[in-house]
ROLODO-179301 format. One record per residue (C-alpha): residue in one letter; x, z, y. Coordinates in Angstrom, 1 decimal, padded with zeros to 4 digits. Each point is the difference from the previous one (the first is absolute). Example, Ala and Ser with C-alpha at 12.3 -4.5 7.8 and 13.67 -1.06 7.14 Angstrom:
<mikols>
mikol residu->A, x->012.3, z->007.8, y->-004.5
mikol residu->S, x->001.4, z->-000.7, y->003.4
</mikols>
This chain:
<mikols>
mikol residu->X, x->030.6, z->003.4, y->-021.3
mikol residu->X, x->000.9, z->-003.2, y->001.4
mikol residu->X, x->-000.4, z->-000.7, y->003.6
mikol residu->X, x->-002.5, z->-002.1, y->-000.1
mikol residu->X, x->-002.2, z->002.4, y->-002.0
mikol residu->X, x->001.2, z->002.8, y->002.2
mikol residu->X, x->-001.4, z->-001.9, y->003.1
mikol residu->X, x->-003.3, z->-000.8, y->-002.1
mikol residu->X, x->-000.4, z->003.8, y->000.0
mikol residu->X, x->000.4, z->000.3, y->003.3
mikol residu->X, x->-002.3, z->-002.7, y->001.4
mikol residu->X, x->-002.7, z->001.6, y->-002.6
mikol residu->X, x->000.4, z->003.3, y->001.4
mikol residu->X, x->-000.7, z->-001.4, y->003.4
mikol residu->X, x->-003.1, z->-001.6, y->-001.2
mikol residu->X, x->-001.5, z->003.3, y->-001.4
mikol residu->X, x->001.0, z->002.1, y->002.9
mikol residu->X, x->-002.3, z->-003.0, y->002.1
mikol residu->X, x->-002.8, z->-000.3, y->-002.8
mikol residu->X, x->-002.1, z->003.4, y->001.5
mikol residu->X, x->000.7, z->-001.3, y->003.6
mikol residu->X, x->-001.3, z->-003.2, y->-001.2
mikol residu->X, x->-003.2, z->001.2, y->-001.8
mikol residu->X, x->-000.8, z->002.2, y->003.0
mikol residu->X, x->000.3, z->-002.7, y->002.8
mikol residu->X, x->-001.6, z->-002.8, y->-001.9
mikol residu->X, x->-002.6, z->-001.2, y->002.3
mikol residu->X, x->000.7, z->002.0, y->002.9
mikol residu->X, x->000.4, z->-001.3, y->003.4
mikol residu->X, x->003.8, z->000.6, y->002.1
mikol residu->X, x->000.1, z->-001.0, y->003.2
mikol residu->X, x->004.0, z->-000.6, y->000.7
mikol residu->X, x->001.2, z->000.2, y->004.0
mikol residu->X, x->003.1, z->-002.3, y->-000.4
mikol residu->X, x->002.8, z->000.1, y->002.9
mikol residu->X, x->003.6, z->001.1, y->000.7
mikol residu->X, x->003.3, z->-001.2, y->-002.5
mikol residu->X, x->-002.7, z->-001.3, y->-002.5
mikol residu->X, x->-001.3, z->-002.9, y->002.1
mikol residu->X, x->004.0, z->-000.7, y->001.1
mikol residu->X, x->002.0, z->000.3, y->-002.9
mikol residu->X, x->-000.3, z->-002.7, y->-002.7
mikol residu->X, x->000.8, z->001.6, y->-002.9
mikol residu->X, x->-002.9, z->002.7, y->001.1
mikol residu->X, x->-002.1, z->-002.6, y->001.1
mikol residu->X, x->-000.1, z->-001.5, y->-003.5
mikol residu->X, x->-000.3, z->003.1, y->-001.5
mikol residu->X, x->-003.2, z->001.0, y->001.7
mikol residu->X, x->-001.7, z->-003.3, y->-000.7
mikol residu->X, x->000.7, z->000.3, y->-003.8
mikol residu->X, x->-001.2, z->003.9, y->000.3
mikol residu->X, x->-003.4, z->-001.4, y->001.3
mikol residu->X, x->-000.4, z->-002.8, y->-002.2
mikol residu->X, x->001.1, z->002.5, y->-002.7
mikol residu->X, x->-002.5, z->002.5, y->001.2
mikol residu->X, x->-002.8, z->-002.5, y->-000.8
mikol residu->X, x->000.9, z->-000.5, y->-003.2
mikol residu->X, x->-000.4, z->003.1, y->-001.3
mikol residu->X, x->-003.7, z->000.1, y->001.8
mikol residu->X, x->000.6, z->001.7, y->003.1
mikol residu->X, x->-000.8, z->-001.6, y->003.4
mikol residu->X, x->002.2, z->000.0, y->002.8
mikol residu->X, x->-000.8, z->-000.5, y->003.7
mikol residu->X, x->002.8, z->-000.9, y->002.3
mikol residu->X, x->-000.1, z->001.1, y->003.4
mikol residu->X, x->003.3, z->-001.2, y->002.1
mikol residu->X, x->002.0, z->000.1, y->003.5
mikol residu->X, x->002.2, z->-001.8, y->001.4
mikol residu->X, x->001.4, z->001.5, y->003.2
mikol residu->X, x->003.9, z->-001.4, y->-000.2
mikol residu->X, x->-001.2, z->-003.6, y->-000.7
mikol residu->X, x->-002.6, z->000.5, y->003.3
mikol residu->X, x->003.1, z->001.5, y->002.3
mikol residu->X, x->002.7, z->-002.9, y->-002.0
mikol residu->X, x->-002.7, z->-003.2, y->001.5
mikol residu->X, x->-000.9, z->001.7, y->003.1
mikol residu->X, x->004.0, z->000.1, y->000.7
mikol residu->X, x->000.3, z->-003.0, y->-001.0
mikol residu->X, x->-002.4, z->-000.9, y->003.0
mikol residu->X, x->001.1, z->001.7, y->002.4
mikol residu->X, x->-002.3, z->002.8, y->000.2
mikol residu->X, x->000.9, z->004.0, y->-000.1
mikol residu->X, x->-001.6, z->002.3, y->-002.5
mikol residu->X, x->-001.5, z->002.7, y->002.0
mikol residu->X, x->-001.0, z->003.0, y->-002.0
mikol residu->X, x->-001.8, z->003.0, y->000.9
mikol residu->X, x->-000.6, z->003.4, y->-002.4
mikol residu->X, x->001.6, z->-002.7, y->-003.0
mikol residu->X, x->-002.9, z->-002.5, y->001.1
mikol residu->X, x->000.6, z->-003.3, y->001.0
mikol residu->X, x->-001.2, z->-000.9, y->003.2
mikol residu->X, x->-002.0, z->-003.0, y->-000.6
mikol residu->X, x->-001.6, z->-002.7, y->002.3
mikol residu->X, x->-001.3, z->-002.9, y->-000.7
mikol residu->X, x->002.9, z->-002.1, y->-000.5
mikol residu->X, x->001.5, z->002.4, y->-002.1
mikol residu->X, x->-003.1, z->000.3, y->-001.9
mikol residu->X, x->000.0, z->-003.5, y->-000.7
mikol residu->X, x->003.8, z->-000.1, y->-001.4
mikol residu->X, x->-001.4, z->003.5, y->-002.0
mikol residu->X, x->-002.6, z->-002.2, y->-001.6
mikol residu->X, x->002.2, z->-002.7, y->-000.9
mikol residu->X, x->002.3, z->002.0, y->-001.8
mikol residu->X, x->-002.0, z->002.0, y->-002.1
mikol residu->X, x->-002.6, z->-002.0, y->-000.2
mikol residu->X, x->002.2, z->-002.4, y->-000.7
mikol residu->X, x->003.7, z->-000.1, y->-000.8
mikol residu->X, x->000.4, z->003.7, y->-001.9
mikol residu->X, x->-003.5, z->000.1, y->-001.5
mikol residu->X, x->000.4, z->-003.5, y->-001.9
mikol residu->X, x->003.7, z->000.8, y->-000.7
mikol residu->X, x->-001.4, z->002.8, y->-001.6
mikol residu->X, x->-002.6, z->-002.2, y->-001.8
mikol residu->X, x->002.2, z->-002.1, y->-001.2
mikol residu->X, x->002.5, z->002.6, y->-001.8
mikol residu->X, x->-002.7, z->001.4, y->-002.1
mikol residu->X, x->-001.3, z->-003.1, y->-001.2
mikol residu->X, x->003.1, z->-001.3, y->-000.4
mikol residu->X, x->000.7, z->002.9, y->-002.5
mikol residu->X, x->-003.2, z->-000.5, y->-001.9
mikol residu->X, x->-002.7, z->001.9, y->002.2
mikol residu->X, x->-002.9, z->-001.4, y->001.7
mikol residu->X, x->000.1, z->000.9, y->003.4
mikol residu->X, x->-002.5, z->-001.0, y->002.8
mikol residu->X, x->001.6, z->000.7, y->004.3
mikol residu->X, x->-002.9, z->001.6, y->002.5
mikol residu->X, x->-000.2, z->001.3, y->002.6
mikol residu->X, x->-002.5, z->002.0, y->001.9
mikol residu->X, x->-001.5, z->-002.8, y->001.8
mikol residu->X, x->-001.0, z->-001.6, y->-003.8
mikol residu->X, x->-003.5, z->001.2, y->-001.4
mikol residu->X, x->-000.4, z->002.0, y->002.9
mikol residu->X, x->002.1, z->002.5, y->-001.7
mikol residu->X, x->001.7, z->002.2, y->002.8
mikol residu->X, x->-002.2, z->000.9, y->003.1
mikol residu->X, x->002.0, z->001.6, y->002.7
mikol residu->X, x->000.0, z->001.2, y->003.3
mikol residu->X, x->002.7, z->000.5, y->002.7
mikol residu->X, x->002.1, z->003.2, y->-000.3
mikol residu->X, x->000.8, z->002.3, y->003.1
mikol residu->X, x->002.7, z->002.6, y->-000.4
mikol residu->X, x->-000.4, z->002.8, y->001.8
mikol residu->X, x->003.2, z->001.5, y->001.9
mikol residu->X, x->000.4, z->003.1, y->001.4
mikol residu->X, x->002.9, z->001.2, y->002.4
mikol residu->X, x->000.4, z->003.0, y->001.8
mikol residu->X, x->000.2, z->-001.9, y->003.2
mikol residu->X, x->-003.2, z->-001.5, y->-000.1
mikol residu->X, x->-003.2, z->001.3, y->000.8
mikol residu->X, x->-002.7, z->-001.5, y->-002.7
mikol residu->X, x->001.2, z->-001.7, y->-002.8
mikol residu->X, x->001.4, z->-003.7, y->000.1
mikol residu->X, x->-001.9, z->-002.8, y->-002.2
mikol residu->X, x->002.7, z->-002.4, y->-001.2
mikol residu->X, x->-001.3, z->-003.5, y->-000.4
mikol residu->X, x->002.1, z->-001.6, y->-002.3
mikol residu->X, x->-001.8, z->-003.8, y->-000.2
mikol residu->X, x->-000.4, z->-001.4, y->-003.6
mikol residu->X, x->000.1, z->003.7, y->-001.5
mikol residu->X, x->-002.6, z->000.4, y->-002.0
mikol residu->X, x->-001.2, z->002.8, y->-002.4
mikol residu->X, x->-002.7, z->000.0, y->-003.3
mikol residu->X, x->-003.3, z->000.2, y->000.9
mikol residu->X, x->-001.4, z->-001.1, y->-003.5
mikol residu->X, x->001.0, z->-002.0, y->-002.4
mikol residu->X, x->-002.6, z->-002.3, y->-002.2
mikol residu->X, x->001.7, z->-000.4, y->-003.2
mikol residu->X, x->-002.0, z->-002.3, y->-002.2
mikol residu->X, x->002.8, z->-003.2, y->000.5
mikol residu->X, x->002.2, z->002.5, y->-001.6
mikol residu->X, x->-002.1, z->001.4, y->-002.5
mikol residu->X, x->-001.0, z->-003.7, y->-001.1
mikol residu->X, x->003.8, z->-000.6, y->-000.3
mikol residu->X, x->000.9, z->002.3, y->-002.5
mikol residu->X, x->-003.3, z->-000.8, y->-001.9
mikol residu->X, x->001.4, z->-003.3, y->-000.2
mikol residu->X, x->003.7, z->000.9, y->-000.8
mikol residu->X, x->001.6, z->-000.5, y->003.1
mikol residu->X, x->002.5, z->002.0, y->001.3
mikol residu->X, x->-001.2, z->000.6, y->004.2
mikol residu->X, x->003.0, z->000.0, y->002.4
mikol residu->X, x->-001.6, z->000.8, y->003.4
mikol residu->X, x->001.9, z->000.1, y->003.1
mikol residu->X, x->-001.1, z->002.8, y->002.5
mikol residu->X, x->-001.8, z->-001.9, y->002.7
mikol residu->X, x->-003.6, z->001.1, y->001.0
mikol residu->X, x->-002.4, z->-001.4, y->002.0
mikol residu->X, x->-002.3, z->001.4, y->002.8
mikol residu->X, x->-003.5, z->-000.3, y->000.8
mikol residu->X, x->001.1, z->-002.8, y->002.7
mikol residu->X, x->002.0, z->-002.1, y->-002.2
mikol residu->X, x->002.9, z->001.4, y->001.4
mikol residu->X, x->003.3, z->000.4, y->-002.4
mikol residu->X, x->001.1, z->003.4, y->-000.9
mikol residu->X, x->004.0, z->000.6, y->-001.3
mikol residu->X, x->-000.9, z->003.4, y->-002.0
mikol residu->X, x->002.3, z->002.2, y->-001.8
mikol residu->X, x->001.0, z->-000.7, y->-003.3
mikol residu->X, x->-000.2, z->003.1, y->-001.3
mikol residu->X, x->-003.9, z->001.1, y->001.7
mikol residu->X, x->-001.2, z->-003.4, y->-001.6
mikol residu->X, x->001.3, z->000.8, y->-003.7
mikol residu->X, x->-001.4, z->003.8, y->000.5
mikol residu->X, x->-003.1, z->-000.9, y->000.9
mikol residu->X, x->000.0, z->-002.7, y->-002.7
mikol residu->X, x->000.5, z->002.3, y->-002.7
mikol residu->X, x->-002.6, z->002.1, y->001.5
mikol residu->X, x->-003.0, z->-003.2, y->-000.1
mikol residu->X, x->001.4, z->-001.1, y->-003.2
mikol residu->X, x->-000.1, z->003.7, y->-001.7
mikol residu->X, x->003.8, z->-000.7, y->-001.2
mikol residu->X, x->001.5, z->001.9, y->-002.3
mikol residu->X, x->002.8, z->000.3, y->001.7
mikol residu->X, x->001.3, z->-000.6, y->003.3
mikol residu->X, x->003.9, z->-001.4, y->-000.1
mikol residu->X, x->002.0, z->-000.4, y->003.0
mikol residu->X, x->003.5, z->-001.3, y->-000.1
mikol residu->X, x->002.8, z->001.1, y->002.2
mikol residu->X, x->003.6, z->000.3, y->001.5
mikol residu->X, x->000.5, z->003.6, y->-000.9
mikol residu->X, x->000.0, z->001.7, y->-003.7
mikol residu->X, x->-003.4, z->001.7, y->000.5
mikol residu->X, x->-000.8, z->002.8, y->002.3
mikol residu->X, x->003.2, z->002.7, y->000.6
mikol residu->X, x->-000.6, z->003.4, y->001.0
mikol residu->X, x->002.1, z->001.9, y->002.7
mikol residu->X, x->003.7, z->000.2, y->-002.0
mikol residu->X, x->-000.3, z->-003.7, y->-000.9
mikol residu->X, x->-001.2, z->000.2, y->-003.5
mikol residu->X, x->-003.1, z->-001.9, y->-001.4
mikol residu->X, x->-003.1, z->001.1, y->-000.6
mikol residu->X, x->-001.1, z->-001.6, y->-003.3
mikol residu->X, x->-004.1, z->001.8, y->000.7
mikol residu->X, x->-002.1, z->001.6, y->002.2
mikol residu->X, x->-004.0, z->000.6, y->000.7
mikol residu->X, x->-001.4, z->-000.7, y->003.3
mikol residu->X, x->000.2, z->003.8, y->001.0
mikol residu->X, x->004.0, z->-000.2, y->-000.6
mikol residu->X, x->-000.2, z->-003.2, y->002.6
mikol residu->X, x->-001.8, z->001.6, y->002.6
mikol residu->X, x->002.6, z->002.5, y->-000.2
mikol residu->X, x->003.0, z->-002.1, y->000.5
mikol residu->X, x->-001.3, z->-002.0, y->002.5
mikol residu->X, x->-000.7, z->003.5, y->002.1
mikol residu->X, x->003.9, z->001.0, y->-000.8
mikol residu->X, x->001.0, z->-003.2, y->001.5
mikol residu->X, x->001.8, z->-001.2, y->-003.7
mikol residu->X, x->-002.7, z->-002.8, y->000.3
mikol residu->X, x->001.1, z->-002.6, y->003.0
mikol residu->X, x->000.5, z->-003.3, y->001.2
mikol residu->X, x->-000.8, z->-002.8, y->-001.8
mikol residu->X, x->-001.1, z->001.8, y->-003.3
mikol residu->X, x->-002.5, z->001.7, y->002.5
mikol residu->X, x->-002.3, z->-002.9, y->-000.2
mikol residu->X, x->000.4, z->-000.7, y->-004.0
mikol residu->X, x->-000.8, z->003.5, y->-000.9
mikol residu->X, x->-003.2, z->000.2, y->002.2
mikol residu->X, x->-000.9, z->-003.2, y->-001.7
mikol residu->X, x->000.6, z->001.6, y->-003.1
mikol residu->X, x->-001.6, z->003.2, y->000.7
mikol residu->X, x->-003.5, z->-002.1, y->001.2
mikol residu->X, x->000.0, z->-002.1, y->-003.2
mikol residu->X, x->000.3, z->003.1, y->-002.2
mikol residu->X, x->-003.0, z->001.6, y->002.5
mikol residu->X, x->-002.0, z->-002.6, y->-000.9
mikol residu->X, x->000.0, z->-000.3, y->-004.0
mikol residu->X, x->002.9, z->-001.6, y->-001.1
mikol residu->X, x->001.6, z->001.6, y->-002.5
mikol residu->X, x->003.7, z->000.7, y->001.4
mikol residu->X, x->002.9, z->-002.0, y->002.9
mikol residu->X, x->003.1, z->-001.1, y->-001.1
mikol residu->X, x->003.0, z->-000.3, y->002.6
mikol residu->X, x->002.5, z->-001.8, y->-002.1
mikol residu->X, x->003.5, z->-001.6, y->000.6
mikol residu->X, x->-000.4, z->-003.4, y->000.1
mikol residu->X, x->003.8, z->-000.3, y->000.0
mikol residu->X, x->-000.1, z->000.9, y->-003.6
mikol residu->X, x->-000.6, z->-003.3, y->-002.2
mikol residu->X, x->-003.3, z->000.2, y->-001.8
mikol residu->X, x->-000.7, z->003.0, y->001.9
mikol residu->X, x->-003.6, z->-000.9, y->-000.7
mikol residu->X, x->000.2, z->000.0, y->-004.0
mikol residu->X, x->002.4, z->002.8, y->000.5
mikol residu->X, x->-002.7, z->002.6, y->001.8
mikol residu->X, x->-003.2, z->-001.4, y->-002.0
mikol residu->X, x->001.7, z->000.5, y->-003.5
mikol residu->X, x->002.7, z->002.5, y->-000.7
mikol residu->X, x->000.0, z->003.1, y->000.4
mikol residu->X, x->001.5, z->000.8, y->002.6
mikol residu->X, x->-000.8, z->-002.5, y->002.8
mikol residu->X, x->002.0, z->-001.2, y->003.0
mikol residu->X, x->-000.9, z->001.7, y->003.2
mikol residu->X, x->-002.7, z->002.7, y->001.1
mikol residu->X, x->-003.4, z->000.8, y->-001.5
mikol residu->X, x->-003.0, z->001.1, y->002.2
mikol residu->X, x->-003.3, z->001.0, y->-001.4
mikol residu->X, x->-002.7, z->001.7, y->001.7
mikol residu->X, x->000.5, z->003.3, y->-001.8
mikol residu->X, x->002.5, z->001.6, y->-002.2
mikol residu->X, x->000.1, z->-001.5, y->-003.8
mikol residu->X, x->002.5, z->000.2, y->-002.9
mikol residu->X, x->-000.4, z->-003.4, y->-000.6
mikol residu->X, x->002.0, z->-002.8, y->000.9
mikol residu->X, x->-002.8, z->-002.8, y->000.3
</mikols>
């Protein structure tokens, strides 16, 4: 067999391992939380925008939810102003709120734009300011020392969290073809501009929209137990556990309670993948074996 022929096979065999991942997602919604190496590295930038505009082709709709946190702390160095951050949260007044706004509503959510059309997709940049799509109200953490007497309200300015979300600009997007891209700013009942996480907003996305599944890229190769080693799956019950045991912490605290609420409210399984892995994306939705850690909201034998 010659090598062309033998690299024919190959490709083929690829294609029929996808064609049941393929036939199952077709017009299902996935509502991607993009972030970390994938939005740096151009290589895996370029790779993500062909996995969406890929995605589409075969008839299943993605929804892009992103960050943006380095490119936020890069301009605010830049003038002269100190990141303050408080339980991972940026502290956020109104200046910083207004450089927030400009660069995701801005500079990474039309960057982003731009790379999936320029690799054949149609995407359209939001965010939740457009269609009244993100209402959202101002977030007080709660802290709790032994040396104080009642518990402290932290006011952290611009913080927001989800209080709804009205999808129908998003819903008549992918009607139309479009691929959204929506950058994670709400808005309050005052008019007043909300920085929200990335990953809350692209939960409770998934939730609204009744995604099938709810994807959200990271730095890390999925979720690791207490010796180091991945866990490829687990049901909400096995998550409740960890996070008890303390194996659940950190940053991937936030990302697996997203996960866990999404799954709570109907859709169908969480992904935490490794964005670092090029076409980690295609990877997870159609091999077998994925890239990264599968939660569902009870045990199943099956991968999807």
């Amino acid at each position: 067999m010659s090598v062309a022929i033998a690299r024919a096979h190959k490709i083929a065999q690829v294609l029929i391992e996808a064609l049941p991942y393929i036939r199952r997602f077709r017009g299902k919604t996935m509502v991607v939380k993009y972030g970390g190496n994938a939005m740096v590295e151009q290589s895996l930038k370029q790779g993500f925008a062909r996995d969406l505009v890929l995605m589409k082709l075969v008839g299943i709709d993605p929804v892009v939810v992103h960050g943006g946190g380095p490119q936020i702390g890069n301009l605010l160095q830049r003038l002269g102003k100190d990141s303050e951050f408080v339980q991972g949260m940026r502290v956020t007044d109104s200046e910083t709120m207004d450089v927030v706004e400009m660069v995701l509503g801005g500079l990474v959510n039309k960057e982003i734009v731009n790379l999936i059309n320029r690799h054949g997709g149609a995407a359209v940049g939001l965010t939740g300011k457009d269609g009244d799509l993100i209402h959202a109200r101002k977030l007080r953490l709660h802290h709790d020392a032994p040396e104080l007497k009642a518990t402290e309200i932290l006011d952290l300015g611009h913080v927001g969290e989800v209080e709804r979300i009205d999808a129908s600009v998003v819903n008549m997007l992918i009607r139309g073809e479009f691929i959204p891209v929506i950058a994670p700013i709400g808005v309050g009942a005052d008019g007043s501009s909300y920085n929200i996480n990335a990953d809350l907003v692209a939960g409770k996305m998934a939730e609204v929209l009744g995604a099938e599944k709810l994807l959200l890229l990271t730095n890390t190769p999925g979720l690791l137990d207490a010796s180091g080693a991945l866990i490829s799956e687990l049901d909400a019950e096995a998550v409740a556990g960890l996070i008890r045991q303390g194996v659940i912490t950190g940053g991937m605290l936030p990302k697996i309670k997203c996960a866990l609420d999404a799954v709570h409210a109907g859709v169908r399984s969480a992904h935490i993948i490794d964005g670092r892995v090029e076409h980690a994306l295609l990877l997870d939705l159609f091999t077998d074996e994925g890239v990264g850690t599968l939660i569902r909201s009870e045990k199943s034998g099956n991968k999807t």
